[in-house]
C-alpha positions in Angstrom: 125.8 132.4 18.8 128.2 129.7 18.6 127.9 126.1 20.2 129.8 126.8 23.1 127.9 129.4 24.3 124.6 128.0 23.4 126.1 124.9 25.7 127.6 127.7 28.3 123.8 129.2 28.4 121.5 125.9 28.5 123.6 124.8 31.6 123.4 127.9 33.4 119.8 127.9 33.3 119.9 124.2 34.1 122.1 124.8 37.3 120.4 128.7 38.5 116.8 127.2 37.6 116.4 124.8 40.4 112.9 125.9 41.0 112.4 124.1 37.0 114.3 121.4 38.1 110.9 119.2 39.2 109.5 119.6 35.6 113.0 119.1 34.2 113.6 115.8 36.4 110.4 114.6 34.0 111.3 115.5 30.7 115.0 114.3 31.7 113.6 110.7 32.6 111.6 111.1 29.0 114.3 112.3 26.7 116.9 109.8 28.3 114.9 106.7 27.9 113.5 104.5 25.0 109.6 105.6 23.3 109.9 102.5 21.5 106.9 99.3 22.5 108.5 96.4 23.3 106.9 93.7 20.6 104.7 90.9 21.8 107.3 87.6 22.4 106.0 84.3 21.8 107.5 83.0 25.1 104.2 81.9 26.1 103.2 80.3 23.8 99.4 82.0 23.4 98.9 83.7 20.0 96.0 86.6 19.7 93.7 86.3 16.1 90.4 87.4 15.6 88.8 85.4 17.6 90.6 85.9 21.1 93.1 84.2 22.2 93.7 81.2 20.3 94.9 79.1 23.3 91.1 79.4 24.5 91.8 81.4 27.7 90.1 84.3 28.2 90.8 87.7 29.8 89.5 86.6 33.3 91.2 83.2 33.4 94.4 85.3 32.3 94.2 87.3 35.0 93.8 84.4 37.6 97.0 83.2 36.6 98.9 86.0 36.6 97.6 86.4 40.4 98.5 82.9 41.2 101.8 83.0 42.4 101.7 86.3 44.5 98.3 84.8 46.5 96.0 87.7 44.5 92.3 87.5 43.1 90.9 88.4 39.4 89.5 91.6 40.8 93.4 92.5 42.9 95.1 92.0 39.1 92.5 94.0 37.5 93.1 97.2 39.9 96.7 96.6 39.7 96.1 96.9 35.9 94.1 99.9 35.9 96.5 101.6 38.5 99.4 101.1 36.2 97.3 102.1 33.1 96.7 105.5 35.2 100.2 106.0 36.4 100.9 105.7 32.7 98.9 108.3 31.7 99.5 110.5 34.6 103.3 110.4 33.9 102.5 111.4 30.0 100.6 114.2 30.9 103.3 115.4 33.4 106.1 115.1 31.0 104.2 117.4 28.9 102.9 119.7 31.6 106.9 120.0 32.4 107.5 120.5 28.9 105.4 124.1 28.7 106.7 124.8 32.5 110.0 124.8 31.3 109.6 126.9 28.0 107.9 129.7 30.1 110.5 129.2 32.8 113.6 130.2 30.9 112.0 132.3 28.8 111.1 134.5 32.3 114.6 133.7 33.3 116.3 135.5 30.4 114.0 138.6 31.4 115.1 138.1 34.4 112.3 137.0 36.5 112.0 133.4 38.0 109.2 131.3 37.4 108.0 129.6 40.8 106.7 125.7 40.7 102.9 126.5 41.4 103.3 129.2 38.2 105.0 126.3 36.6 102.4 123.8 37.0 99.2 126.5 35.6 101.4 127.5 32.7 102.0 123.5 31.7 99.2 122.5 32.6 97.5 125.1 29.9 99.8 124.4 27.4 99.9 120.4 27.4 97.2 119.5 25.3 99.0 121.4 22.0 102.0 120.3 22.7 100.6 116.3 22.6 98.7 116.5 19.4 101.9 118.3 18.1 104.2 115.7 19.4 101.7 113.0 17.9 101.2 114.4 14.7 105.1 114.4 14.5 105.2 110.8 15.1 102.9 110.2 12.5 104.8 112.1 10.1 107.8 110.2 11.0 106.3 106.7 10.8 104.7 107.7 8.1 108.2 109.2 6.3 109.6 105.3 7.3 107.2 103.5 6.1 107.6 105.9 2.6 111.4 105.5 2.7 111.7 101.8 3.9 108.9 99.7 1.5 110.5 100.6 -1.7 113.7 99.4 -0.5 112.3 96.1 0.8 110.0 96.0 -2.6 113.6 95.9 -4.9 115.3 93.4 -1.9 112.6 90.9 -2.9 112.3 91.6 -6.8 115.9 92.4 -7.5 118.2 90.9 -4.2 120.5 93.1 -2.5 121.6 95.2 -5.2 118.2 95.9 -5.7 117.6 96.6 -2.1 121.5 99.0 -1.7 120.5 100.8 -4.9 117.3 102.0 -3.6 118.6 102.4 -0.2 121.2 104.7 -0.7 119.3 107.6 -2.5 116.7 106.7 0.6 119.3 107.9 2.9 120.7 110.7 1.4 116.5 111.8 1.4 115.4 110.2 4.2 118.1 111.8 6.9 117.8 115.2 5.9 113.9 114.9 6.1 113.8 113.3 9.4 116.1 115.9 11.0 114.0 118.5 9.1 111.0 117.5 11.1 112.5 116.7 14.4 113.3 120.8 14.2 110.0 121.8 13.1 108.6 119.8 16.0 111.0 121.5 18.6 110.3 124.6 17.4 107.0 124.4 16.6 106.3 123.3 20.7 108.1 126.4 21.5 106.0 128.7 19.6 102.5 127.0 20.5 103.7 127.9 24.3 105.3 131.5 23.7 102.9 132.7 21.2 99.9 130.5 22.3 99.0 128.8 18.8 97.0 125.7 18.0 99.1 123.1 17.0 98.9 123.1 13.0 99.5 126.8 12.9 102.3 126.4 15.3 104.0 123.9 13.0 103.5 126.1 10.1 104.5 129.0 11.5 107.9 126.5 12.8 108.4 125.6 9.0 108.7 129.1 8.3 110.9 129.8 11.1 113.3 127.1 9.8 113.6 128.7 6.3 117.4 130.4 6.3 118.1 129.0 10.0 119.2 125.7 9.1 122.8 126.1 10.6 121.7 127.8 13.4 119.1 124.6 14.3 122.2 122.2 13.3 124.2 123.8 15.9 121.3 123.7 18.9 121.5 119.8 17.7 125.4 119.4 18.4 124.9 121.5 21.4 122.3 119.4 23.3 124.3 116.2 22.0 127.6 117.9 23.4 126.0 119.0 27.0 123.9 115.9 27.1 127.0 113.9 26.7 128.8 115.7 29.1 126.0 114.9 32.2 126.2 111.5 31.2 129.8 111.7 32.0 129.4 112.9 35.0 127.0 110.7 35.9 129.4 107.7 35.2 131.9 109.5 37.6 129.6 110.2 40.2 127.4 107.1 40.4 130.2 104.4 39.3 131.8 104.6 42.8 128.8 105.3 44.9 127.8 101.8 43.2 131.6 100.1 44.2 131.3 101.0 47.7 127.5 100.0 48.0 128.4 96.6 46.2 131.1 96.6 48.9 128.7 96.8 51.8 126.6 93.9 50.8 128.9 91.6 52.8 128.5 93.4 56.0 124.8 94.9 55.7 123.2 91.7 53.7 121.5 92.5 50.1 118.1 94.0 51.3 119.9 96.9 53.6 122.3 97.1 50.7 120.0 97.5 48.5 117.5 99.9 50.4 120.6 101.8 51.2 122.0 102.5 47.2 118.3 103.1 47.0 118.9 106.1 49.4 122.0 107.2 48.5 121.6 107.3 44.5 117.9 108.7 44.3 119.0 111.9 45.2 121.9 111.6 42.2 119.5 110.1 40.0 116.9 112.9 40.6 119.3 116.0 40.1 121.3 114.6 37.2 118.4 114.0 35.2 116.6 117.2 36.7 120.1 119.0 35.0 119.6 116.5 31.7 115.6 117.6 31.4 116.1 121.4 31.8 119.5 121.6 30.0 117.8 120.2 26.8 114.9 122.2 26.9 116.5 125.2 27.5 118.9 124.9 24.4 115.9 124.6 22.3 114.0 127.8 23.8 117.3 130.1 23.9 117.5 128.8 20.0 114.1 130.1 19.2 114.0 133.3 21.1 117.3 134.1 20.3 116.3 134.2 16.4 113.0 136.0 17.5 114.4 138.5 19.8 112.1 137.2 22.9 
């Protein structure tokens, strides 16, 4: 296959599938934002050691602070707290839950059948848990890669200056790249065959390793395919939403700023949703349609 029809096939399962498009709004919002942790600032001044928190506050008197300026108690943070923590997780175990809906779903589309939502939802929801430890055993591995590729670098930076540190750092790339792309594929694929073939998660990343011996092209091209189509929505999300935006920002003189803003609210949910629905469901698609393909599924 070549990239233009992998890119012709992902989006015609992203635009016929809109019965996926709930579990591809998910892994759209996942896969177009940042995984990173934001690092603890110092803005406030309140360090944590060993001990607590250095400043002498504890937990409680924390949380009384926080609550202050909105009029709420210890015990009103504490639940708002523990309702975010819960959203959190709920939202984690959805985007994976989506993940395995939408490896079945195409996968029945190309057979053509259709995958309903409440069939989506039982085939995620029995799939999720692999496809976690498989998506957290990758992100040790690529920490772990880093943190192999990085500290010799940083070791001849401080014993040898910035020759040292370019000398080493070269070579790193010309490893390090390769590698990291290597097990970005063997993740992809592996999540693929833990759902189609129902593996545990290390014999579904062996079995991926394997898969990838010979097919390196062919994985290189699904990677310029999802960039190209992925790309493209974002395009067309600039021309859609920028002018929504204008003429909302436009109305603020005659409806005030809350109605304006309750209004865009309104008016670009619905964009949001189906652009990112398209964005979710394209990406996972190219990736399933890559494995099968090679498989004959």
């Amino acid at each position: 296959m070549t990239i233009v029809e992998i890119v012709k096939q992902g989006f015609h399962y992203a635009r016929t599938c809109k019965s996926l498009w709930l579990f591809g709004f998910f892994v759209g919002l996942a896969s177009g934002g940042s995984s990173s942790s934001g690092g603890g600032g110092g803005t406030g001044g309140v360090s944590v050691g060993s001990g607590g928190f250095s400043s002498g506050l504890s937990l409680r008197e924390i949380a009384a602070i926080v609550g202050a300026p909105f009029g709420l108690s210890v015990a009103a943070v504490a639940l708002i707290v523990v309702a975010i923590i819960l959203l959190a997780a709920a939202l984690v175990v959805m985007r994976y839950v989506s993940e395995g809906a939408l490896i079945e779903g195409v996968v029945r589309a190309r057979q053509g059948g259709r995958l309903t939502m409440g069939e989506g939802f039982r085939a995620g929801w029995a799939h999720w848990g692999v496809l976690v430890r498989i998506a957290l055993l990758y992100f040790a591995a690529t920490v772990g890669s880093l943190v192999l590729f990085v500290a010799p670098c940083v070791l001849a930076f401080l014993a040898f200056g910035p020759i040292g540190g370019v000398a080493l750092g070269i070579p790193g790339l010309v490893i390090g790249v390769p590698w990291l792309v290597t097990l970005y594929l063997v993740q992809a694929f592996a999540s693929r065959i833990a759902v189609l073939e129902n593996r545990r998660a290390i014999d579904a990343i062996g079995k991926a390793r394997l898969f990838l011996h010979g097919r390196l092209t062919h994985s290189l091209k699904l990677i310029v395919a999802t960039f190209i189509g992925s790309l493209g929505i974002g395009l067309l999300a600039i021309v859609v939403m920028v002018p929504v935006a204008l003429l909302l920002v436009a109305l603020v003189p005659v409806l005030q700023v809350l109605p304006a803003i309750a209004l865009a609210g309104l008016v670009l949910a619905p964009i949001i949703y189906v652009l990112s629905a398209i964005l979710g469901t394209f990406r996972s698609s190219i990736w399933t349609i890559g494995y099968v393909t090679q498989v004959g599924a």
